[in-house]
KOLRO-467713 format. One record per residue (C-alpha): x, y, z; residue number from 1; residue in three letters. Coordinates in pm, 1 decimal, padded with zeros to 6 digits. Example, Ala and Ser with C-alpha at 12.3 -4.5 7.8 and 13.67 -1.06 7.14 Angstrom:
REM KOLRO-467713
+----------+----------+----------+-----+------+
|       c1 |       c2 |       c3 | pos | code |
+----------+----------+----------+-----+------+
|  01230.0 | -00450.0 |  00780.0 |   1 |  ALA |
|  01367.0 | -00106.0 |  00714.0 |   2 |  SER |
+----------+----------+----------+-----+------+
//
This chain:
REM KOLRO-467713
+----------+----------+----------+-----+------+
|       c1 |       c2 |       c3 | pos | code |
+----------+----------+----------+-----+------+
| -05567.7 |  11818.2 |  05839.9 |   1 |  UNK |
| -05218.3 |  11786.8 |  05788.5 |   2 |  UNK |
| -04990.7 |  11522.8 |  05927.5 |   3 |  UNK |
| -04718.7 |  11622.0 |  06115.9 |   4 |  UNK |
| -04415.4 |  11340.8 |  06064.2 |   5 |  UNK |
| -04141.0 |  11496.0 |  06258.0 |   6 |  UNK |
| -04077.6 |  11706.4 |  06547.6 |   7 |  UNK |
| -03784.3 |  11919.7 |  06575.8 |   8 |  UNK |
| -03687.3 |  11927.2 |  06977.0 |   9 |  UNK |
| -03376.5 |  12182.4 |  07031.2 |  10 |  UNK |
| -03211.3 |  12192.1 |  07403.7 |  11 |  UNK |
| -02983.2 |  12461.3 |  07543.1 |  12 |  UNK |
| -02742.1 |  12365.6 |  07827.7 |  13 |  UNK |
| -02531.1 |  12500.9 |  08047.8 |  14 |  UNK |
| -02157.8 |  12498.4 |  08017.1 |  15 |  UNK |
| -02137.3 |  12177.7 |  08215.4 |  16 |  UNK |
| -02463.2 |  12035.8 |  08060.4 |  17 |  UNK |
| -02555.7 |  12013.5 |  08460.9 |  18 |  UNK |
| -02880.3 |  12295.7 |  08376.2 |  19 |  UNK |
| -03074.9 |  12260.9 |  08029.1 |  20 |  UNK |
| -03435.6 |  12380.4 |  07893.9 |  21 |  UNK |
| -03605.1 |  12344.1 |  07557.6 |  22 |  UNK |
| -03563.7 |  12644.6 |  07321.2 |  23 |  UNK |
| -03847.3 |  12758.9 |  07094.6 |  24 |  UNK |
| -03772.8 |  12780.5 |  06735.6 |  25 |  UNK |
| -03955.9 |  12902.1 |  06434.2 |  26 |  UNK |
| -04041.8 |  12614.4 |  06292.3 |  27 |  UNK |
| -04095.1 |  12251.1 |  06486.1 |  28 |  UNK |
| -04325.7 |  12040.5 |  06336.6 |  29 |  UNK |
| -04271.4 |  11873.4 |  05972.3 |  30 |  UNK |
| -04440.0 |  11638.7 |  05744.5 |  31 |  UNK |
| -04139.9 |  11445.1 |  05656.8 |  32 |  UNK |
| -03827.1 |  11333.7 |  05869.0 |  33 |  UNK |
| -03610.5 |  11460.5 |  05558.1 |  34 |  UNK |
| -03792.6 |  11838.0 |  05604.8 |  35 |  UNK |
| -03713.9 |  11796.2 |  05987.6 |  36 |  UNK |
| -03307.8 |  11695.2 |  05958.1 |  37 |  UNK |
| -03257.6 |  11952.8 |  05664.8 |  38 |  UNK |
| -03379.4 |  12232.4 |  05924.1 |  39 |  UNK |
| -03217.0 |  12138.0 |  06228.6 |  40 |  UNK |
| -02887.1 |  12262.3 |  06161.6 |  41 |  UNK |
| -03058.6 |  12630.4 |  06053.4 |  42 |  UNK |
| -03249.9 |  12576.5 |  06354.7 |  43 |  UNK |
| -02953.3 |  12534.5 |  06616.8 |  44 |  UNK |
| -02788.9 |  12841.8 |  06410.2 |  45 |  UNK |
| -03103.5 |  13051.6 |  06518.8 |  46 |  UNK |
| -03085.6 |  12969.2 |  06926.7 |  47 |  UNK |
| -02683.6 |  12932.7 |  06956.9 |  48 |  UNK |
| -02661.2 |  13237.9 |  07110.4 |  49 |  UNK |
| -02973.7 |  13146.2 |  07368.4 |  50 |  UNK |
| -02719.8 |  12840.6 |  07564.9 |  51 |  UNK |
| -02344.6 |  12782.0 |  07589.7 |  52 |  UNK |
| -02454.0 |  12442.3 |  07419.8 |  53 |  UNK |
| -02733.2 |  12360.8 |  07204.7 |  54 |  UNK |
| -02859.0 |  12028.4 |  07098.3 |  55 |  UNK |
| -03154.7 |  11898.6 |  06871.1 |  56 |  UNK |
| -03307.2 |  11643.5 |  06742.6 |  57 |  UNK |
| -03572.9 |  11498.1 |  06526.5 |  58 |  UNK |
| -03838.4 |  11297.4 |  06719.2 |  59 |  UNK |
| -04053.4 |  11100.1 |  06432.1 |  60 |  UNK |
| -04455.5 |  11122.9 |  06513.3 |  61 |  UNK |
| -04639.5 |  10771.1 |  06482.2 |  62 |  UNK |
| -04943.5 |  10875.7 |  06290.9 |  63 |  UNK |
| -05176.9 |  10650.8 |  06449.8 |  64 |  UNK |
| -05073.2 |  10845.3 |  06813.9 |  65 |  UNK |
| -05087.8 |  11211.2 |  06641.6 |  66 |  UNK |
| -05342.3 |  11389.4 |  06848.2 |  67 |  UNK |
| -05223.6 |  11140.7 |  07144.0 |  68 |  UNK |
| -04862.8 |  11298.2 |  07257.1 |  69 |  UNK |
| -04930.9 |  11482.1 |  07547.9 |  70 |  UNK |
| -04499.6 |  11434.8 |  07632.4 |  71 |  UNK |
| -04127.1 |  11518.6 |  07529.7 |  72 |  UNK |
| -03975.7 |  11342.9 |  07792.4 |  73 |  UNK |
| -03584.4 |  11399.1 |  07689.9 |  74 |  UNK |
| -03236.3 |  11427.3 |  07907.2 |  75 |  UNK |
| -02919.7 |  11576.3 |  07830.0 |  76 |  UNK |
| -02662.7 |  11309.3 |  07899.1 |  77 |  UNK |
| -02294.7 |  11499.9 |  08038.2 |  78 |  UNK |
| -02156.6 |  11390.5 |  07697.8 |  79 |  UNK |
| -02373.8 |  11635.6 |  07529.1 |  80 |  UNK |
| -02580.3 |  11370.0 |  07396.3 |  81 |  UNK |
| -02941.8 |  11425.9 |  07362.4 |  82 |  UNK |
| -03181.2 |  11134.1 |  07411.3 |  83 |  UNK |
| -03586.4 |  11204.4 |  07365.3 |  84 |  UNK |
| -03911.3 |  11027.1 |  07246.6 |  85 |  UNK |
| -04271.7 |  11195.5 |  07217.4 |  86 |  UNK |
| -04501.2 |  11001.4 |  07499.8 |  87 |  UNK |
| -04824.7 |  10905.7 |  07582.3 |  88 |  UNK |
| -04943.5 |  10962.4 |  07966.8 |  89 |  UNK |
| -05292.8 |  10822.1 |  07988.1 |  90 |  UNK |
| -05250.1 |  10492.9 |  07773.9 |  91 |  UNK |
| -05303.5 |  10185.6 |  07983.1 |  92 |  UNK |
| -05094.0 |  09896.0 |  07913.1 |  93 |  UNK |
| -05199.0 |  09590.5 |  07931.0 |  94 |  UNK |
| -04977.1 |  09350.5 |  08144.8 |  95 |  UNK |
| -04951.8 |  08994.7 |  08231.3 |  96 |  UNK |
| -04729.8 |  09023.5 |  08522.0 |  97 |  UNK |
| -05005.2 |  08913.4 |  08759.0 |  98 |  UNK |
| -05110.7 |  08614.0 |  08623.3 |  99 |  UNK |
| -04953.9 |  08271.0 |  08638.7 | 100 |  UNK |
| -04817.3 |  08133.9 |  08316.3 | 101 |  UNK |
| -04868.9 |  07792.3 |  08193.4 | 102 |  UNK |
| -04559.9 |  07608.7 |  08058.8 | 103 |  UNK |
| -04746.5 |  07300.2 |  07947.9 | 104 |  UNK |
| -05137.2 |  07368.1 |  07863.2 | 105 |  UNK |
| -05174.1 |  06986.0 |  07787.0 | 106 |  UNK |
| -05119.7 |  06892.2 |  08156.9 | 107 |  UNK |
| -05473.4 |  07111.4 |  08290.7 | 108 |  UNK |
+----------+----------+----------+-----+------+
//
């Protein structure tokens, strides 16, 4: 199996950036980061006429969580900006927020 380093994510907006959606492109999974950034431009070229904006970018794949991304969880800020990560939804974190810490372990 081959291991996918990058995923392109494009977005089209609205004019006012106020309504966006993820356009499909031909090609949007890489195994490099370098592959992923040389395409995106050809990529955006492809949908521009899909939104009055587009935006992409390349989201890098942890290979240990591969088969584990279940998520794009990505907004459009009204700059134009794009922020996104690839996520996770049934991981359990561990958390210490319940218990009582300890400054001084000597003093028990």
């Amino acid at each position: 199996m081959e291991h996918i380093a990058a995923l392109l994510l494009v977005i089209g907006c609205s004019n006012t950036m106020a309504e966006c959606r993820e356009l499909q492109v031909p090609v949007s999974v890489f195994a490099t980061a370098d592959e992923c950034t040389a395409e995106r431009p050809f990529a955006m070229g492809d949908v521009q006429g899909q939104a009055q904006h587009v935006v992409a970018k390349c989201l890098a794949v942890d290979p240990a969580l591969e088969d584990d991304y279940d998520q794009i969880v990505w907004k459009v800020r009204p700059d134009g900006s794009l922020d996104a990560s690839l996520a996770v939804s049934n991981v359990v974190m561990a958390s210490n927020t319940n218990r009582p810490e300890k400054d001084d372990l000597s003093q028990q």
